[in-house]
N, C-alpha and C positions, 0 to 999 in steps of 0.2 A: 264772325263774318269771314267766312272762305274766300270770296270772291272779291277780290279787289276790284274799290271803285273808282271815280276815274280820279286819277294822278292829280290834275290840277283842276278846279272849276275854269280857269282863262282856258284852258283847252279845247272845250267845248266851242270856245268861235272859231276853229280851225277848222269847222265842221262846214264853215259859211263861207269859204273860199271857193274861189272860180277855179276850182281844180277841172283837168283835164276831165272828157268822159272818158272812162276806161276798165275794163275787168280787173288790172290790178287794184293791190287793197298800198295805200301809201301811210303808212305809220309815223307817228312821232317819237323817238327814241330818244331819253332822255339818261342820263347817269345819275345814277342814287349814289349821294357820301352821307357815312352813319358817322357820325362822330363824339361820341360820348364816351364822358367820365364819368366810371363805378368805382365803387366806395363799399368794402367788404369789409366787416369785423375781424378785427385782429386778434392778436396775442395778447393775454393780459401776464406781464413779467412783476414778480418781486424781486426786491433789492435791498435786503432790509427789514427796513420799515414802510418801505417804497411800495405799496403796488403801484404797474401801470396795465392801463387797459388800452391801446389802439386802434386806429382803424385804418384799412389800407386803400389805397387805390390803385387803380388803372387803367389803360383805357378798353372801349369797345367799338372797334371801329369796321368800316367794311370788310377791310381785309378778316376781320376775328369770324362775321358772320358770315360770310364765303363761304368761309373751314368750317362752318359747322351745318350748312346747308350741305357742303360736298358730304362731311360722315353721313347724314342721312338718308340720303338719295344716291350716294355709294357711289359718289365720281370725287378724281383726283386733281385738285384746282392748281394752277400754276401762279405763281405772284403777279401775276398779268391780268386777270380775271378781272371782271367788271360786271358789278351790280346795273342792270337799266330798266327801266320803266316804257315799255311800249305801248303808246294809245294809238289806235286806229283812227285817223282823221275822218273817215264818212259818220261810225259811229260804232257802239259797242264799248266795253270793260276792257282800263288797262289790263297787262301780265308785266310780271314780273319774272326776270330771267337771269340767269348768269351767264353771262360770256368769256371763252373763252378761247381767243385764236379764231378759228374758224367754227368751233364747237360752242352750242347753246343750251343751255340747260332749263326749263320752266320751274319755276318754284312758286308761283302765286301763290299757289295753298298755303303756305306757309308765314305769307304778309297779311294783315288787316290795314285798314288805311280808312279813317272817316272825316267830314267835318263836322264838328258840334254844334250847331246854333247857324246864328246869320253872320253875314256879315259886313264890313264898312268899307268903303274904295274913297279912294283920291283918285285924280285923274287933269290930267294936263293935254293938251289939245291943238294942234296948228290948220285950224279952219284953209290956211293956204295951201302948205305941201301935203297937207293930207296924214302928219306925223301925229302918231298919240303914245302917252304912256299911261296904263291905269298901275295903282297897288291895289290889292285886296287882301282885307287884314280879317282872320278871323280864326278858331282855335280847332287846330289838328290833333288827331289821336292814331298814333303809329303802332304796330303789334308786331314780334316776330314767335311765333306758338309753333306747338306741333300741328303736324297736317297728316291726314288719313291716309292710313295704307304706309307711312313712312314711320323706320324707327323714330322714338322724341329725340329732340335737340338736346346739345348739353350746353344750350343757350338762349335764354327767352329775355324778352320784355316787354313793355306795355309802355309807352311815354307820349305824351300831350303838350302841346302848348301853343304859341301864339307864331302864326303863322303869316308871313306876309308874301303872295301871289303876286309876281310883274309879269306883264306885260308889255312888250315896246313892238309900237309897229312905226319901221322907219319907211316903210315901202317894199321891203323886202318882199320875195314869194311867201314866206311864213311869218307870223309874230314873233320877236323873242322874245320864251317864254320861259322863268324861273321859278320855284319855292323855297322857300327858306322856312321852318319850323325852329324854334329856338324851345328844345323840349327838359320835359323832369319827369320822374318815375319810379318804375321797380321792376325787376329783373331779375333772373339767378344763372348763374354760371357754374356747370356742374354739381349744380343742388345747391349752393350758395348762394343767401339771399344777396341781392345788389341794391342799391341806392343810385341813381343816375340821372346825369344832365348833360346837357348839349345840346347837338344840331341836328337834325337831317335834311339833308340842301336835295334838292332836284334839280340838276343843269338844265342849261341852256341846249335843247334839243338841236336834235338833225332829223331830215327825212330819209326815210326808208322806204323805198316801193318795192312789195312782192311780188309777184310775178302769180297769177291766178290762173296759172294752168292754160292751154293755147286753144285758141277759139277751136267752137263747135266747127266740125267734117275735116280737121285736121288730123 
């Protein structure tokens, strides 16, 4: 699945706001953290009458996949760089992108992102101020692959897991909205197999308005 879908399902009521009428397009920009621990077969040492066989670890985190998005699309990332997730609030398919400085790079091709099944909410409610919070808990599956037309990665993985979606609306102009995945899987780093666990968190967004080019007879 090439085409990422949308980032978070709570996203989707952002779609049901009294936004301004207006030609710009106003986006939700959210930051991707990858944070997982891989687990690579090791050295097997004799000593003896000792063998040992090990395994190693390390981690894979945004920063690893950054770097390896840049060798493939042949741009040079600075340690400042920032994974984000942009959904369009009127409507249409997150992207995912890298940023950096003032400079943005598209990589969607290269994310899969789905939910598996249904899923179950809690939710708490102030009939007064008008405040709510929901959870929605139900099972994510993450992918970073190669994508057409670009050299392969010398870094993939596949990982899934249980996924809890907040919600808070204090009154603010937007909801604040988060995901947390707490994932496990498989993966290879330079042709080596990985074993992997962790997180991939989606922040707490901000809005972006672009600017849709200036009215007709101007």
């Amino acid at each position: 699945m090439n085409q990422l879908r949308k980032i978070t399902a709570t996203v989707i009521l952002f779609s049901c706001l009294a936004l301004p009428l207006q030609a710009d397009q106003t986006n939700l920009v959210q930051g991707v953290s990858i944070r997982l621990l891989g687990a690579r077969q090791g050295a097997t040492v004799t000593n003896r009458n000792t063998v040992v066989t090990s395994v190693d670890t390390g981690r894979v985190g945004t920063d690893r996949v950054i770097s390896a998005l840049g060798l493939a699309t042949g741009n040079t990332f600075s340690q400042d760089a920032k994974l984000v997730a942009i959904t369009p609030l009127a409507q249409g398919f997150s992207k995912i992108e890298v940023r950096d400085g003032t400079s943005s790079v598209e990589v969607t091709g290269f994310f899969s992102h789905e939910q598996i099944g249904d899923s179950l909410h809690t939710g708490l409610a102030n009939t007064r101020t008008g405040r709510s919070t929901r959870n929605d808990y139900n099972l994510q599956q993450f992918a970073l692959h190669d994508a057409d037309g670009y050299p392969a990665l010398n870094l993939h993985f596949d990982v899934r897991g249980l996924a809890m979606d907040t919600l808070v609306d204090n009154g603010n102009p937007v909801p604040r909205s988060e995901t947390r995945v707490e994932v496990s899987g498989t993966g290879d780093e330079e042709g080596t197999f990985l074993l992997l666990m962790g997180s991939i968190i989606l922040h707490v967004g901000t809005l972006e308005v672009v600017p849709d080019g200036p009215p007709p007879g101007v």
